[in-house]
N, C-alpha and C positions, 0 to 999 in steps of 0.2 A: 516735143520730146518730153517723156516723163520726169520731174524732180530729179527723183532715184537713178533714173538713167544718165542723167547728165549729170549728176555727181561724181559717178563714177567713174564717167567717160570722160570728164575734164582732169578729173585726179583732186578736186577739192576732197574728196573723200573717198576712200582706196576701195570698199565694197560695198556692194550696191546694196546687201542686206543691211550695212552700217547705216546708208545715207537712208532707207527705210527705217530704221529707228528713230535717226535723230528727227527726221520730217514728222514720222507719228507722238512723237513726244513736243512737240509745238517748239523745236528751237528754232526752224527754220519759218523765215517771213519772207515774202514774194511781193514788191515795190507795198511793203506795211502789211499784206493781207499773212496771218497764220497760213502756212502751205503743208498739204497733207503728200508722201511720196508719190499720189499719181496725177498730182498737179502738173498740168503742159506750160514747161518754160518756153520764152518768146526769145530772140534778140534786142536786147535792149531794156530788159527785165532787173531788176537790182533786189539781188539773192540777201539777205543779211541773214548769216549761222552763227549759231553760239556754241563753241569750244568750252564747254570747262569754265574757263575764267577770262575767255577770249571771246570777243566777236567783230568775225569779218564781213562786211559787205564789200561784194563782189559786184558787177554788173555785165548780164550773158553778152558776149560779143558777135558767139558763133554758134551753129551745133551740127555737128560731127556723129556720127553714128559711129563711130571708133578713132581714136588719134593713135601715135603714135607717143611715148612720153614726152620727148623734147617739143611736140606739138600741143600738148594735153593745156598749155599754159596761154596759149592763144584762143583759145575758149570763151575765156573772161577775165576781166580788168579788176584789181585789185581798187574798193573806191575808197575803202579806210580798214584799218583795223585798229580796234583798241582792246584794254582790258578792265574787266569790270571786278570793282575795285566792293569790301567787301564794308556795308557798314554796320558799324554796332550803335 
């Protein structure tokens, strides 16, 4: 399944043109590699996204060609998130 596709269909990021942006702007890494939005995620895969001043890795558990939202969360496993702290 595409990046962008499974971003959006887990709910880590609500549109798929979003999770298109942030993949072509290189925040998104696929087990360490830069992931571009037409990269095919695997199960078992560990996504790490940078938010702003946040970043989550996640790790794919499942993939679903559509969930349901109370579903959307069994997708993928939260494996840390932290926030990146700013230095001067």
């Amino acid at each position: 399944m595409r990046l962008d596709k499974f971003l959006k269909v887990s709910r880590l990021i609500k549109r798929r043109t979003l999770a298109k942006e942030v993949a072509d702007q290189g925040r998104i890494t696929i087990n360490g590699v830069e992931a571009k939005a037409s990269v095919k995620v695997k199960v078992g895969d560990e996504l790490k996204i940078r938010f702003g001043q946040k970043v989550v890795t996640v790790k794919v558990e499942e993939l679903k060609e559509s969930t349901k939202k109370e579903d959307a969360a069994s997708m993928y496993s939260i494996v840390k998130e932290e926030r990146l702290t700013e230095s001067h």
